[in-house]
C-alpha positions in Angstrom: 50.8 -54.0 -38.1 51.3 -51.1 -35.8 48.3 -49.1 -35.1 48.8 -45.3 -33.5 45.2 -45.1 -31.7 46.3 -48.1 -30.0 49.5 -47.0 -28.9 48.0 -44.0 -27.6 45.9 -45.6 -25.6 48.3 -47.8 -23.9 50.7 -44.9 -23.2 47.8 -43.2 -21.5 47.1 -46.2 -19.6 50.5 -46.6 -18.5 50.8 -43.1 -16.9 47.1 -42.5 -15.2 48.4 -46.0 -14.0 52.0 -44.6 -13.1 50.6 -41.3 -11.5 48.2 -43.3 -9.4 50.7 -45.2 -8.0 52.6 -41.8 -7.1 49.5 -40.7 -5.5 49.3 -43.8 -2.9 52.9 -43.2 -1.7 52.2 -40.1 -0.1 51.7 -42.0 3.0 53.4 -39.9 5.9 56.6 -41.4 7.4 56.7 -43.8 4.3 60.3 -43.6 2.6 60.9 -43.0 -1.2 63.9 -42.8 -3.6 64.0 -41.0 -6.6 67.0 -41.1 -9.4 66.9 -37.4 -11.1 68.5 -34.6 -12.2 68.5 -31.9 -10.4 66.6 -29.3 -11.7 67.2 -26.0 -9.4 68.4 -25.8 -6.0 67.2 -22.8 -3.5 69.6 -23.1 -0.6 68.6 -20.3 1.7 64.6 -21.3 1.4 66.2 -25.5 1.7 64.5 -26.8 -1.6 65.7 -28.9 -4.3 63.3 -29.2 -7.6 63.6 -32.7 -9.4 62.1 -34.5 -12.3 60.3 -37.6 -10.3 59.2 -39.5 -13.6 55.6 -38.5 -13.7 56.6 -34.4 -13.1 58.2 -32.3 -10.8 58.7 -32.5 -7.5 60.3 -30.2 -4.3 62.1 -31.8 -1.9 62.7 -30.1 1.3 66.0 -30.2 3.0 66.0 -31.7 6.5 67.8 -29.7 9.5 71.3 -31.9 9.0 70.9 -31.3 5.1 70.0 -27.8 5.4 73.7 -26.4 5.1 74.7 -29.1 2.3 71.7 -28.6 -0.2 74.0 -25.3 -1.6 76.8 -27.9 -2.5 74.5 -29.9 -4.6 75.1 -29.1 -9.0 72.5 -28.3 -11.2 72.4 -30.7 -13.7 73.8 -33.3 -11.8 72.3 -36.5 -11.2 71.2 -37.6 -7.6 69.8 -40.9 -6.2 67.8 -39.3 -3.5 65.8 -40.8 -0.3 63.0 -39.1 1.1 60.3 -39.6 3.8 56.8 -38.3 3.2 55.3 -36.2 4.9 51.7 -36.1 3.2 50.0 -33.9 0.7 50.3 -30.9 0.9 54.0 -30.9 2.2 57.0 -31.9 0.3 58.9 -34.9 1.0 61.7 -34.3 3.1 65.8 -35.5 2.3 66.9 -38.6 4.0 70.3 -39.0 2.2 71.5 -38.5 -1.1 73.9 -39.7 -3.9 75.4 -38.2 -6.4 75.7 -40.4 -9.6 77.7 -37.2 -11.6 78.7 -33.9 -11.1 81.1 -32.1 -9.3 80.2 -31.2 -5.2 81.9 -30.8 -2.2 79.1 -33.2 -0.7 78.8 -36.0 -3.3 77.4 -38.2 -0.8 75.3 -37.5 2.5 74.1 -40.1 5.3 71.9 -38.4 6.9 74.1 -36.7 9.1 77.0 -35.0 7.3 78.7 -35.1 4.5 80.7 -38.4 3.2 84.0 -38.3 2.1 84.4 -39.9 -1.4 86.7 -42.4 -1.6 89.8 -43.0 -3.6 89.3 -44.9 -6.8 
C-alpha cells in the first residue's frame, strides 16, 4: 500500500541528504563535474548559470576559458569540470563538453578549444 506522508518524508530525506553532500565538496582546490543545461551565459562578466541537481549554480570562467564561455548555447547541455574555490566564490571551469547544441567550442581542454572530430 502506498502511503504519501511516507513518501514525503523520504524525498525530504533524500535531498537534506543530497544538499549536505553538496555542502562538503566545497573544499578549495577539490575538482567537481556537473552534467547540465546551461541556463544563461554572461560572457563579458565570464559566468555561466547551471542547474547542479540540488539548485543553481555560477560557474566562473577561468583566464583560458574567458574568450570561449560566449561560444557556449543556451540550452545546450554541458558535462562541465570545475575546481572549488570555497564558499563564497564560485567554482571555477576546468574543461567542458558539450553533450548537444551547436558551438564553435563544443569541446575545451583546458587550454583552447578542441576540434570536433569527423563522425
Amino acid at each position: 500500500m502506498f502511503r504519501p506522508l511516507t513518501f514525503v518524508l523520504l524525498l525530504v530525506f533524500v535531498m537534506s541528504t543530497a544538499t549536505l553532500a553538496w555542502a562538503f565538496t566545497d573544499e578549495p582546490g577539490k575538482e567537481g563535474s556537473f552534467y547540465s543545461p546551461i541556463i544563461r551565459v554572461v560572457p563579458d562578466k565570464g559566468f555561466v548559470l547551471i542547474n547542479s541537481g540540488s539548485g543553481i549554480l555560477w560557474l566562473k570562467a577561468s583566464e583560458a576559458a574567458m574568450p570561449h564561455i560566449a561560444k557556449l548555447p543556451v540550452g545546450g547541455l554541458i558535462d562541465v569540470v570545475v575546481v572549488f574555490q570555497g564558499k563564497p566564490n564560485p567554482p571555477v571551469i576546468k574543461l567542458w563538453k558539450l553533450a548537444n547544441g551547436d558551438s564553435t567550442c563544443p569541446e575545451f581542454d583546458g587550454k583552447q578549444c578542441v576540434a570536433q572530430k569527423k563522425k
